[in-house]
MOPAC internal coordinates of N, CA, C and O (Angstrom, degrees):
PM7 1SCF
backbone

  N    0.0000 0     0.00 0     0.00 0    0    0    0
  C    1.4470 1     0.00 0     0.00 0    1    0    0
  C    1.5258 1   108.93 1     0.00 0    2    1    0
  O    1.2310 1   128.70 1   -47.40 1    3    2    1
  N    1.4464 1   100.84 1   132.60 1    3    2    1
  C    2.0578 1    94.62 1   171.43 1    5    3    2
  C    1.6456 1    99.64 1  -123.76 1    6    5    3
  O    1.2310 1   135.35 1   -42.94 1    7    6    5
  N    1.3730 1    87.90 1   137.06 1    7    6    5
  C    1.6218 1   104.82 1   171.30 1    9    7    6
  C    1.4455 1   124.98 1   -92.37 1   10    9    7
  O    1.2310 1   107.48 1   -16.24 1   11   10    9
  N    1.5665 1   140.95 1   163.76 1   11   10    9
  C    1.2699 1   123.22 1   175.48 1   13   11   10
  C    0.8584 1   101.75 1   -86.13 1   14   13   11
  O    1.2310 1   121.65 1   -20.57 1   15   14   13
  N    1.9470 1   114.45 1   159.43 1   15   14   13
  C    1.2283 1   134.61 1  -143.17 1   17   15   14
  C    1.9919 1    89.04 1  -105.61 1   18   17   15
  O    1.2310 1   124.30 1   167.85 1   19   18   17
  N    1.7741 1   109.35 1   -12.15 1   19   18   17
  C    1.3390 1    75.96 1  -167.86 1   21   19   18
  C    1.9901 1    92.55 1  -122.78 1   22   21   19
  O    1.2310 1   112.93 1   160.48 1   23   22   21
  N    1.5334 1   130.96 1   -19.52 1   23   22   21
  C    1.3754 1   116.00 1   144.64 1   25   23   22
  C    1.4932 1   121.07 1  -100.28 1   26   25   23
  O    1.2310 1   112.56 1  -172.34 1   27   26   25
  N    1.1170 1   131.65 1     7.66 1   27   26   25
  C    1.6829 1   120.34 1   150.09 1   29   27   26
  C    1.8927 1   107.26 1    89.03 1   30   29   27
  O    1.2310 1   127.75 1  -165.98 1   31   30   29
  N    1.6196 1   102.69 1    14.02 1   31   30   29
  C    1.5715 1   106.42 1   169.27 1   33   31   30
  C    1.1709 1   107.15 1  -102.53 1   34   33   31
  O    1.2310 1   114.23 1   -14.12 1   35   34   33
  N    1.3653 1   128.52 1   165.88 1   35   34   33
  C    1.1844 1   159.82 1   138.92 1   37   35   34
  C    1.5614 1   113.52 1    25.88 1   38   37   35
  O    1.2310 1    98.57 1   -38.88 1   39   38   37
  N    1.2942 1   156.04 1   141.12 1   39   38   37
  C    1.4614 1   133.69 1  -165.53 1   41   39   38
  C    2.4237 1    88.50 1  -153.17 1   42   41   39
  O    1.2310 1   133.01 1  -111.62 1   43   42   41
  N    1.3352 1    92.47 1    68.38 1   43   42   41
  C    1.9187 1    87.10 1  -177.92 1   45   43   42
  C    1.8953 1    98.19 1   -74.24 1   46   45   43
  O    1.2310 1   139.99 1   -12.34 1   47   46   45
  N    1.8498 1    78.82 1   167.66 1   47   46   45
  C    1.6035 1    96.01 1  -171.37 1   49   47   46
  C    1.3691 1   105.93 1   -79.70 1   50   49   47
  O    1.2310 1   118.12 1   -43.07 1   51   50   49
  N    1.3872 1   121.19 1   136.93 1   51   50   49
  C    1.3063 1   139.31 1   147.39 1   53   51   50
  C    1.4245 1   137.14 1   -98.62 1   54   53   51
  O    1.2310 1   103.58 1   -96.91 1   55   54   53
  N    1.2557 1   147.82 1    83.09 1   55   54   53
  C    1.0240 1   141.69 1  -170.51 1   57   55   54
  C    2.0181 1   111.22 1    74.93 1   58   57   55
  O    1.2310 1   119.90 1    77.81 1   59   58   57
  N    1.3811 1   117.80 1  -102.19 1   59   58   57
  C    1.3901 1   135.24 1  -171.91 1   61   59   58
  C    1.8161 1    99.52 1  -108.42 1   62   61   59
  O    1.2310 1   115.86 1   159.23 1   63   62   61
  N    1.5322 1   125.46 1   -20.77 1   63   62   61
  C    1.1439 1   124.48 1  -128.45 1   65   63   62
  C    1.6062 1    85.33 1  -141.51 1   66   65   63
  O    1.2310 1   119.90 1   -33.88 1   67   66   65
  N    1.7062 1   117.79 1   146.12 1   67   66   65
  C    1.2357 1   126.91 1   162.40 1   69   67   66
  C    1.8792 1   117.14 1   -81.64 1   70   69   67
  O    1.2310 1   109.88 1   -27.96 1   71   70   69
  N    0.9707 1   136.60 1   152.04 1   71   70   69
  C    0.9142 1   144.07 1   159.96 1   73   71   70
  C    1.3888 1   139.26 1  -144.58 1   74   73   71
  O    1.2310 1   124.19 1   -44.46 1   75   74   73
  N    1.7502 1   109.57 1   135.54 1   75   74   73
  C    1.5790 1   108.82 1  -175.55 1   77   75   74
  C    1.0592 1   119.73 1   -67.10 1   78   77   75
  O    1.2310 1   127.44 1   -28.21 1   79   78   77
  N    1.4031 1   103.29 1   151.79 1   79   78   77
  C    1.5115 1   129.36 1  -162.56 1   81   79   78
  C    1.6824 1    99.44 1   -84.73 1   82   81   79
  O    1.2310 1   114.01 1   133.50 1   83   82   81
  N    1.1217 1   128.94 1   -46.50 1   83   82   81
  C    1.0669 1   118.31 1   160.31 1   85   83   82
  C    1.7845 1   132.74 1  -116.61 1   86   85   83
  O    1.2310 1   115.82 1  -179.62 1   87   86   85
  N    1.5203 1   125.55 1     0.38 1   87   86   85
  C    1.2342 1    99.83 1   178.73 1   89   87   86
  C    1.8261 1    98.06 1  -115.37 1   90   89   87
  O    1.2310 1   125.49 1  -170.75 1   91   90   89
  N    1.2533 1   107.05 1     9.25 1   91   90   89
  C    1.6864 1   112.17 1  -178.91 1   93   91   90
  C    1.3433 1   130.58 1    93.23 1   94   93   91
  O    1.2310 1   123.49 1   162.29 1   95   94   93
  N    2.1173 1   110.90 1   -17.71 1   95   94   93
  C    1.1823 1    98.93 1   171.03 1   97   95   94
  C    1.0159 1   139.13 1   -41.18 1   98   97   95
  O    1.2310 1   118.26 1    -8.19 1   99   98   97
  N    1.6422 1   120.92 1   171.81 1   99   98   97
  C    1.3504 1   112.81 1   169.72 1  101   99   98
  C    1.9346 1   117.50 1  -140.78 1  102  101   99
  O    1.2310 1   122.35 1   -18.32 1  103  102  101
  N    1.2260 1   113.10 1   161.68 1  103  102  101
  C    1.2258 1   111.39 1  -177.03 1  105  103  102
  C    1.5542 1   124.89 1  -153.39 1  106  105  103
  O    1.2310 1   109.69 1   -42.54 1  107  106  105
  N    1.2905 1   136.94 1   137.46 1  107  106  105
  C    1.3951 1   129.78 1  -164.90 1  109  107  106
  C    1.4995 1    98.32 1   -72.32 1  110  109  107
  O    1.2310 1   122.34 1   -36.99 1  111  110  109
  N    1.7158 1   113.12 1   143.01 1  111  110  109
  C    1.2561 1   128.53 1  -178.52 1  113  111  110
  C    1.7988 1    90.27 1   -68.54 1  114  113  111
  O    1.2310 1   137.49 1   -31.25 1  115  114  113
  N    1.5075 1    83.71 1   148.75 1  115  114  113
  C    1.8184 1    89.61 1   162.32 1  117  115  114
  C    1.4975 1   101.95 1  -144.97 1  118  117  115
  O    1.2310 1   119.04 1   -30.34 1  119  118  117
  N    1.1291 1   119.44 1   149.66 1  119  118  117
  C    1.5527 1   122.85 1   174.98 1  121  119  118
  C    1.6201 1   105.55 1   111.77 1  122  121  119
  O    1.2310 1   128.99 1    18.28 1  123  122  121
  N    1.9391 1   100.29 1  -161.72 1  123  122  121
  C    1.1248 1    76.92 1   172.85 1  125  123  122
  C    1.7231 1   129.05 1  -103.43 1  126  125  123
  O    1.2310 1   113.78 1    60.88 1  127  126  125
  N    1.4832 1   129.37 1  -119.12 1  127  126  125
  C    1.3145 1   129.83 1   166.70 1  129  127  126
  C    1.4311 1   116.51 1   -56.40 1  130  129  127
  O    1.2310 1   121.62 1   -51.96 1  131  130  129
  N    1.1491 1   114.51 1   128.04 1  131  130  129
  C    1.4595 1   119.27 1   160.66 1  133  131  130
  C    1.7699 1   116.34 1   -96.46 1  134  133  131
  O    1.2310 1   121.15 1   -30.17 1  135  134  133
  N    1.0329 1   115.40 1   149.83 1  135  134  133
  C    1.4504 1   128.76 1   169.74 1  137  135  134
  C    1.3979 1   124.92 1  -123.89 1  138  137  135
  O    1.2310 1   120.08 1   -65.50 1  139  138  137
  N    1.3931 1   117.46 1   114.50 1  139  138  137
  C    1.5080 1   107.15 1   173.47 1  141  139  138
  C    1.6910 1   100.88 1  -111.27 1  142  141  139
  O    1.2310 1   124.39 1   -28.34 1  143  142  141
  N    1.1664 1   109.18 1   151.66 1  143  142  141
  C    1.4273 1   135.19 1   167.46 1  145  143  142
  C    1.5903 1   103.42 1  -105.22 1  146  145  143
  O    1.2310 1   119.71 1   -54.26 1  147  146  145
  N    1.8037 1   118.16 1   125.74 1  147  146  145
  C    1.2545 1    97.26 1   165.86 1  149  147  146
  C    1.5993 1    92.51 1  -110.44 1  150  149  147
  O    1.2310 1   122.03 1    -6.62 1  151  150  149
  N    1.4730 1   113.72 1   173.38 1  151  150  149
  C    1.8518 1   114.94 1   166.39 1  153  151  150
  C    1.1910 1   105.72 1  -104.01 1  154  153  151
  O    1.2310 1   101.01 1   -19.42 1  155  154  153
  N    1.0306 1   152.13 1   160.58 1  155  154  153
  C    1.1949 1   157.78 1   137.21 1  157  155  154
  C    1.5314 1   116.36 1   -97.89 1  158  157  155
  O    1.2310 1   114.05 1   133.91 1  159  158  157
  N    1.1461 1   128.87 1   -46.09 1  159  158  157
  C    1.5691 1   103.36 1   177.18 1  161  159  158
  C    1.8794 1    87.68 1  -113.13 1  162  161  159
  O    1.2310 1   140.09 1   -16.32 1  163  162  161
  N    1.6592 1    78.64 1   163.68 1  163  162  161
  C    1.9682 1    99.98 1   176.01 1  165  163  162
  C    1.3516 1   129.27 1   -62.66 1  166  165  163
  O    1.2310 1   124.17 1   158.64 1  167  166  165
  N    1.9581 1   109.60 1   -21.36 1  167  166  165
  C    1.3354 1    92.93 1   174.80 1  169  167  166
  C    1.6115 1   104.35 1  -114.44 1  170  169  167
  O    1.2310 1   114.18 1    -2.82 1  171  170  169
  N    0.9129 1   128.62 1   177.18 1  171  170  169
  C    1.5518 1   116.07 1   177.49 1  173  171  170
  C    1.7588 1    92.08 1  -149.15 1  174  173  171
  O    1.2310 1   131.50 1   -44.07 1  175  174  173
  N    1.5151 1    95.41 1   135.93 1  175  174  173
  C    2.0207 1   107.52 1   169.80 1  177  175  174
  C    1.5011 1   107.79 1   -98.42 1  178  177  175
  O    1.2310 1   131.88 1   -88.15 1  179  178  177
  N    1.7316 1    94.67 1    91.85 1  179  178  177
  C    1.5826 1    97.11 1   175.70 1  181  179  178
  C    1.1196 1   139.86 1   -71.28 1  182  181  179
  O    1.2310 1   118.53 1   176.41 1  183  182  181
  N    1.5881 1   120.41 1    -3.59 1  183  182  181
  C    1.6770 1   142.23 1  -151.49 1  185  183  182
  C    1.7242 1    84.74 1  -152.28 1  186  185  183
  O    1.2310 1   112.39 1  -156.60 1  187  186  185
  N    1.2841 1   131.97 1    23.40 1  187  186  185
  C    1.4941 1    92.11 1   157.08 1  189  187  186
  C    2.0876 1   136.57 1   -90.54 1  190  189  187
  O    1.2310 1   125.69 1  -174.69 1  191  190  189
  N    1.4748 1   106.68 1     5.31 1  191  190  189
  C    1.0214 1   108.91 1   144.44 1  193  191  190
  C    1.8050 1   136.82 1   -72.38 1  194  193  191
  O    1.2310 1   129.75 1   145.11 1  195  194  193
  N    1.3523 1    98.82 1   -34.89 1  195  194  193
  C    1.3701 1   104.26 1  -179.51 1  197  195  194
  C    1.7135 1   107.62 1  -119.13 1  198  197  195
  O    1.2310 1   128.81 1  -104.81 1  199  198  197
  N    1.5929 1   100.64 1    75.19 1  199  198  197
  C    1.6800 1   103.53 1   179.44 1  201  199  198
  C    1.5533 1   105.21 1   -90.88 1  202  201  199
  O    1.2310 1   102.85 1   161.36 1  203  202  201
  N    1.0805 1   149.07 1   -18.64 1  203  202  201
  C    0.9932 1   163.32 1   153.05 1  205  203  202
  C    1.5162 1   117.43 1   -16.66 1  206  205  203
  O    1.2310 1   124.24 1   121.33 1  207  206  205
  N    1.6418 1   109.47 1   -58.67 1  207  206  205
  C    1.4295 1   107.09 1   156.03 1  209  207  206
  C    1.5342 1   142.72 1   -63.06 1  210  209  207
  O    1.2310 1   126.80 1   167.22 1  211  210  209
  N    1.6089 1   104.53 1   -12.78 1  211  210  209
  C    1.3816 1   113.88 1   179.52 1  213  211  210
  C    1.3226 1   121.08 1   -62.88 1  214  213  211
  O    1.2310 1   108.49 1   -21.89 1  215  214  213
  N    1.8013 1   139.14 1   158.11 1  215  214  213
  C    1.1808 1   134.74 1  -178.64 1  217  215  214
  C    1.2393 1   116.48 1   -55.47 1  218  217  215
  O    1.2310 1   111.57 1   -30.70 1  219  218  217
  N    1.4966 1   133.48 1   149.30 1  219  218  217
  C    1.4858 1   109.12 1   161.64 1  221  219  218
  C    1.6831 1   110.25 1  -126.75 1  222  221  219
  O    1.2310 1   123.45 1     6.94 1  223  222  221
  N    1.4374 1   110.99 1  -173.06 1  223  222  221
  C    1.3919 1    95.29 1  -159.66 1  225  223  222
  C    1.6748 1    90.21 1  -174.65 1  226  225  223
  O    1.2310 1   124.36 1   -36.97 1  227  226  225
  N    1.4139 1   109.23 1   143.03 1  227  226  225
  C    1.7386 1   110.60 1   179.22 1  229  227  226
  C    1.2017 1   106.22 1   -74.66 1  230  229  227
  O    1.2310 1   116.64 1   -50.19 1  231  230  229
  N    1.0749 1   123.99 1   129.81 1  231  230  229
  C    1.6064 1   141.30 1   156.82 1  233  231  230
  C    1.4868 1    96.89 1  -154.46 1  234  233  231
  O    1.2310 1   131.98 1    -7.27 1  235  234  233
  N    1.7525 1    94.46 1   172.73 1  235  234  233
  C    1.2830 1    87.80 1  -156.22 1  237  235  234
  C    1.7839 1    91.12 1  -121.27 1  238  237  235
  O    1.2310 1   110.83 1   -39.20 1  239  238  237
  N    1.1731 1   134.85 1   140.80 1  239  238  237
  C    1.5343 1   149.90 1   177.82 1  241  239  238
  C    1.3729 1   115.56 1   -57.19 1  242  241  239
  O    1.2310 1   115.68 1  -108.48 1  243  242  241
  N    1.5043 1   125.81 1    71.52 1  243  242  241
  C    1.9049 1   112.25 1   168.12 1  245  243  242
  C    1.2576 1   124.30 1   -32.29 1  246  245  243
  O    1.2310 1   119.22 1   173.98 1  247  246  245
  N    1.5628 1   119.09 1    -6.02 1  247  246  245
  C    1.5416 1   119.78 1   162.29 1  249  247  246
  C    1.6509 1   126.59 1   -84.37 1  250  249  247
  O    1.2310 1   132.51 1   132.30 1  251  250  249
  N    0.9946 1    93.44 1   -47.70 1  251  250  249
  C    1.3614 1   107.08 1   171.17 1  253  251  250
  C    1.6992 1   144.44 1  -142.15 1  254  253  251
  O    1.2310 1   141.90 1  -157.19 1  255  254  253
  N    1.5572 1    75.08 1    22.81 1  255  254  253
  C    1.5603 1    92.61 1   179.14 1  257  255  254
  C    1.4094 1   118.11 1    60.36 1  258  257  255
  O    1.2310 1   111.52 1  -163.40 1  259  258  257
  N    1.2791 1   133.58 1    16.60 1  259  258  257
  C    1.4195 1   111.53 1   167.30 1  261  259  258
  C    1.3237 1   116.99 1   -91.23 1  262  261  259
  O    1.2310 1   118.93 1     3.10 1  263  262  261
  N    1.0319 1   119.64 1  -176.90 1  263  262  261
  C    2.0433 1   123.49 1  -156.98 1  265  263  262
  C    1.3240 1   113.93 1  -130.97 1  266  265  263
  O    1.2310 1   112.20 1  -150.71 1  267  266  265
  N    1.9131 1   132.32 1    29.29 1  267  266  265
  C    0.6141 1   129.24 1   137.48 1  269  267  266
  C    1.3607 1   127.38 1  -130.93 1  270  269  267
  O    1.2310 1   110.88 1   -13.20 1  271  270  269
  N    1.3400 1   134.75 1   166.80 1  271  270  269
  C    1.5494 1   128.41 1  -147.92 1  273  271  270
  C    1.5381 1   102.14 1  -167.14 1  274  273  271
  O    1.2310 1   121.82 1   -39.72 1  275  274  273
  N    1.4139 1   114.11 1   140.28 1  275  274  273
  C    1.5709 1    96.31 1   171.28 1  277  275  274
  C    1.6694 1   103.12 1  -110.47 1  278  277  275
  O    1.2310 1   125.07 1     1.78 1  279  278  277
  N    1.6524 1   107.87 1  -178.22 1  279  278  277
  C    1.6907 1    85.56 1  -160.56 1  281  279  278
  C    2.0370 1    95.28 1  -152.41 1  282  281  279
  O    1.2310 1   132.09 1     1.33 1  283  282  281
  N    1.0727 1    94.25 1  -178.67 1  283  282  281
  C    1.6816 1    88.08 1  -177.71 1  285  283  282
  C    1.5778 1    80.03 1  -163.11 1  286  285  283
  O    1.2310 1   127.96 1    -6.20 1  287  286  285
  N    1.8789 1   102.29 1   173.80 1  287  286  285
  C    1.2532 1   114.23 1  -177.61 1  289  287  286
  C    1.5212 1   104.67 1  -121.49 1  290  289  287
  O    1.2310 1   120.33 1   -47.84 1  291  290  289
  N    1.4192 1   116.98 1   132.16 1  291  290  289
  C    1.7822 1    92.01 1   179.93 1  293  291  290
  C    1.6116 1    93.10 1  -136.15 1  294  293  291
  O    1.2310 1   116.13 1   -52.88 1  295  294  293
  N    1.1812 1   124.96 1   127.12 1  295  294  293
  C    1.6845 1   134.79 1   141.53 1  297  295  294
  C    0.9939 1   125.30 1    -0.40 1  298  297  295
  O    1.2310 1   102.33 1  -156.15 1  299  298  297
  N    1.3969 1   149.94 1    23.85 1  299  298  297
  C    1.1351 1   144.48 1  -155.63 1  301  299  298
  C    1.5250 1   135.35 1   -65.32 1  302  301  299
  O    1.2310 1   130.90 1   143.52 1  303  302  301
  N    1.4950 1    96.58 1   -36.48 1  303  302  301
  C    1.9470 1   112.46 1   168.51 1  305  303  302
  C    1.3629 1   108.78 1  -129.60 1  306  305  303
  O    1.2310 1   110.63 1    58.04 1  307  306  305
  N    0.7963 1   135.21 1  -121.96 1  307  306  305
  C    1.9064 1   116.76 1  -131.05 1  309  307  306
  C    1.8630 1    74.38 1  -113.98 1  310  309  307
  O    1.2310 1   125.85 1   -15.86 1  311  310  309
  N    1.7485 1   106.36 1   164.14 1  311  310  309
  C    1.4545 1   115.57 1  -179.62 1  313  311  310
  C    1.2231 1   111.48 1   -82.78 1  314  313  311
  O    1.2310 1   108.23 1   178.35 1  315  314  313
  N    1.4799 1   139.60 1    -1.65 1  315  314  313
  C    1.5689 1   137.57 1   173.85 1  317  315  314
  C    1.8312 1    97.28 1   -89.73 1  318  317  315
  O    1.2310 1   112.90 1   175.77 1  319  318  317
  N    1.3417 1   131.03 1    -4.23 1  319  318  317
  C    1.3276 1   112.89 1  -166.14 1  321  319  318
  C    1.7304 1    93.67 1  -126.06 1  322  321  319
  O    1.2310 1   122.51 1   -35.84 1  323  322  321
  N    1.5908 1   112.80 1   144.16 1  323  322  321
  C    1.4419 1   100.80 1  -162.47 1  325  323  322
  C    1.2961 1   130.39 1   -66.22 1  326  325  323
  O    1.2310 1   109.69 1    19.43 1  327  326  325
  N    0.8889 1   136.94 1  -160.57 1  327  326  325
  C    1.9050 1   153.72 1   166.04 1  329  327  326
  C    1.7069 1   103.97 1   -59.67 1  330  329  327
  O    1.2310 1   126.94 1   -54.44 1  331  330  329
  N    1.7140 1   104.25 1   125.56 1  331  330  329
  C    1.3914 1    71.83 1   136.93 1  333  331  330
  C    1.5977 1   122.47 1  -133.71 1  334  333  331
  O    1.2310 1   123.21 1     5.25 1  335  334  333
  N    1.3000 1   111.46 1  -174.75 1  335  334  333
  C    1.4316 1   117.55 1  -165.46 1  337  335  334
  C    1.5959 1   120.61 1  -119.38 1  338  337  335
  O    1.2310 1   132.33 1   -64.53 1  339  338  337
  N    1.3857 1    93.80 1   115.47 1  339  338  337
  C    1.0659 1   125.52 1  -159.36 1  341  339  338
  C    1.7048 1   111.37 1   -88.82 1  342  341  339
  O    1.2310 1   114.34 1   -73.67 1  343  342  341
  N    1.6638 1   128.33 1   106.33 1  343  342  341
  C    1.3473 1   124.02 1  -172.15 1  345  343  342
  C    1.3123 1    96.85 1  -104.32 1  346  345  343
  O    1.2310 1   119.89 1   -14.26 1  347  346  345
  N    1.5946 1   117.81 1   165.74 1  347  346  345
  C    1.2512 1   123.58 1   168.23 1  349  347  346
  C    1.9817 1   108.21 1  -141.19 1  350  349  347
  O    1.2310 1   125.69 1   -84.85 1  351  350  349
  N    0.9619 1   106.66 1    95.15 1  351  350  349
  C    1.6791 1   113.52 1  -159.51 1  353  351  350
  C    2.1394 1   103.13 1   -37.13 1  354  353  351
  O    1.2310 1   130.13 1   -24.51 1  355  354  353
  N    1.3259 1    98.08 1   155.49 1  355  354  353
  C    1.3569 1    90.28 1  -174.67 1  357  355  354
  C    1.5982 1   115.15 1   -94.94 1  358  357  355
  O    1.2310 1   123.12 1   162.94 1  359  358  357
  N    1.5321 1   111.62 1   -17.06 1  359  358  357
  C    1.5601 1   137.25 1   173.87 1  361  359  358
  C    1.9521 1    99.72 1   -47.36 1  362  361  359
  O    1.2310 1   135.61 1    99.19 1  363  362  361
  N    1.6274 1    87.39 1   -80.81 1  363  362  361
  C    1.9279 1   118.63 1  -161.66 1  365  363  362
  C    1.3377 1   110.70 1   -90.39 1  366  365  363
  O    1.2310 1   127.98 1   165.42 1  367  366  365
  N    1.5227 1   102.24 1   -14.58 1  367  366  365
  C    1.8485 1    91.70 1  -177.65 1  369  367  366
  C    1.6309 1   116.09 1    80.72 1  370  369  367
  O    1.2310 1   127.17 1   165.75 1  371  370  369
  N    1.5039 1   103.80 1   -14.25 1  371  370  369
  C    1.8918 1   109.36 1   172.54 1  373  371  370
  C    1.2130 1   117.98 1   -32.18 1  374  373  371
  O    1.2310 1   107.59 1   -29.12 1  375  374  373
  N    1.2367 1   140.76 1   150.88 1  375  374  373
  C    0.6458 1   118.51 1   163.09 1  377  375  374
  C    1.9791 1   109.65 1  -139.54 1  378  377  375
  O    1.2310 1   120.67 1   -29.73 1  379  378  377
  N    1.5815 1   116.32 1   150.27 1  379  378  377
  C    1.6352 1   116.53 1   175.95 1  381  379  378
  C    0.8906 1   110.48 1  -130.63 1  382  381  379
  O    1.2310 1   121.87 1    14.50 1  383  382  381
  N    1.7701 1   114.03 1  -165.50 1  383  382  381
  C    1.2577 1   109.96 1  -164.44 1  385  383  382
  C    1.5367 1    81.53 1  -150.36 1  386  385  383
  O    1.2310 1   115.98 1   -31.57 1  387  386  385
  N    1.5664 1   125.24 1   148.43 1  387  386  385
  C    1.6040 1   141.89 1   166.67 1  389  387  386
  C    1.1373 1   115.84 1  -106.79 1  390  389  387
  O    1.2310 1   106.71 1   -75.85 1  391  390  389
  N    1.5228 1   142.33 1   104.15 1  391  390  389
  C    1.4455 1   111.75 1  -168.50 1  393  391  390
  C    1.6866 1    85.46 1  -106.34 1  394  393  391
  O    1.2310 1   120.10 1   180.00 1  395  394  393

């Protein structure tokens, strides 16, 4: 990662050339490849090709009633308030959320 040399944020790739994230400088990349990832939305489904490995556990599906589900835990609001838990039925693919 290179930062600017004259406010000390962030410096992403542009074309041949680095550039600040916020005051616009610019500077020739040196080294090797850089990679940026941007996100666009807040939650992201990182395992929905490979759900197969996830835990599973009986509960039962408000879609279709079957009673097993696999499940993950995700952070959703502030870190003093708990997890919640997130199933995705193994039948229909439904999927909820427990907070």
């Amino acid at each position: 990662m290179e930062y600017c040399e004259k406010c000390k944020c962030l410096m992403l790739p542009k074309g041949d050339k680095l550039v600040c994230s916020k005051c616009g400088a610019e500077k020739k990349k040196s080294g090797s490849s850089i990679v940026v990832e941007k996100q666009k939305t807040k939650e992201m489904v990182v395992l929905e090709k490979k759900i197969d490995i996830l835990p599973k556990t009986r509960v039962e599906c408000p879609k279709c009633g079957h009673n097993e589900a696999f499940w993950v835990l995700r952070q959703t609001r502030a870190s003093d308030e708990p997890e919640t838990r997130i199933f995705t039925c193994t039948k229909c693919e439904h999927r909820w959320r427990v907070y």
